[in-house]
C-alpha positions in Angstrom: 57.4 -1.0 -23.5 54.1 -3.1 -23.1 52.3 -3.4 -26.5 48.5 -2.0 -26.8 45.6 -2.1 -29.2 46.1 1.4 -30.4 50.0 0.6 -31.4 50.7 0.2 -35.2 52.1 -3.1 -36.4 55.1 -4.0 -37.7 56.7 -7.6 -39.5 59.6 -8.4 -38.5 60.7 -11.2 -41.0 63.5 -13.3 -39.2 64.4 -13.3 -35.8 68.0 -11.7 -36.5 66.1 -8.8 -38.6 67.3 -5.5 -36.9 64.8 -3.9 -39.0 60.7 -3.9 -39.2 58.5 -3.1 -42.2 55.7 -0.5 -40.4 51.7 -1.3 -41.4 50.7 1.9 -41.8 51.8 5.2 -41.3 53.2 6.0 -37.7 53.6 9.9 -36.0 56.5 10.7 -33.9 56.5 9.3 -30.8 53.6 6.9 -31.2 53.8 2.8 -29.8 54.8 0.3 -32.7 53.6 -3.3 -31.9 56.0 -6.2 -33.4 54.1 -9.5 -34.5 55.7 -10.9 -31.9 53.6 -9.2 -29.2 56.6 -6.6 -28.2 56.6 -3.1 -28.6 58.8 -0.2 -29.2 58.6 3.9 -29.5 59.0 5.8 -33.1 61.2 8.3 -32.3 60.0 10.1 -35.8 57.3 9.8 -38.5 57.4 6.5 -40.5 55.4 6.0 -43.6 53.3 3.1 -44.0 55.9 0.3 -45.9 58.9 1.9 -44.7 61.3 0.5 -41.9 61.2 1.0 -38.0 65.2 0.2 -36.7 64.3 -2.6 -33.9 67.5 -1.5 -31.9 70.7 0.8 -32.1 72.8 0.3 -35.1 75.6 1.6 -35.3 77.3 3.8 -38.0 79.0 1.0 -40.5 76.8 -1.5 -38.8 74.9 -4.0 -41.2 70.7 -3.4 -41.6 69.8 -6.6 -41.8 66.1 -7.6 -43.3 65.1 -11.2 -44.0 68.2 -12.4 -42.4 70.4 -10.6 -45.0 72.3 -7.5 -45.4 70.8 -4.9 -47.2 72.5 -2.2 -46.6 75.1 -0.4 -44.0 74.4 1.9 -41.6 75.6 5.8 -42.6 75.4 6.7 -39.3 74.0 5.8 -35.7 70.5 4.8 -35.6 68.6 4.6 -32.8 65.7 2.4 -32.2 62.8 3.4 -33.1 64.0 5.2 -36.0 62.9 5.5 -39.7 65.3 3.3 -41.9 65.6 4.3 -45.4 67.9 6.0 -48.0 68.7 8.7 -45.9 70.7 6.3 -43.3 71.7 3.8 -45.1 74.2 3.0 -48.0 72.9 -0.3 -50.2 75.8 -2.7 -51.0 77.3 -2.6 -54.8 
């Protein structure tokens, strides 16, 4: 996807991040623009401060922010969709 004007950012922290922190709020369906100039689709609402899954991770997969695990994967994850408590289990 080619990024636009009208796209909401989103910081990706270190290149092997799978994971993006969103701007501000983003509706279903709606263009996110990485600081990097690329661009993907939200596949569902994502609060402002919440995470935007960069690409597929799979169920048992590691969610990887600032170039660490944070967390694994409950289930599939596709791109573009919210990351948060609901999908993913924090390491003890």
């Amino acid at each position: 996807m080619k990024a636009n004007d009208s796209a909401v950012l989103a910081i990706r922290v270190h290149p092997q991040d799978n994971v993006a922190v969103v701007a501000a709020d983003v509706p279903a369906g709606s263009a996110v623009r990485l600081d990097d100039g690329t661009s993907l689709r939200a596949v569902e609402a994502i609060t402002r401060g919440n995470k935007v899954a960069l690409r597929p991770v799979a169920r048992g997969e590691a969610v990887i922010r600032y170039g660490e695990e944070i967390g694994t994967a409950t289930g599939d994850i596709a791109a573009g969709q919210h990351v948060h408590t609901h999908n993913v289990r924090r390491g003890e």
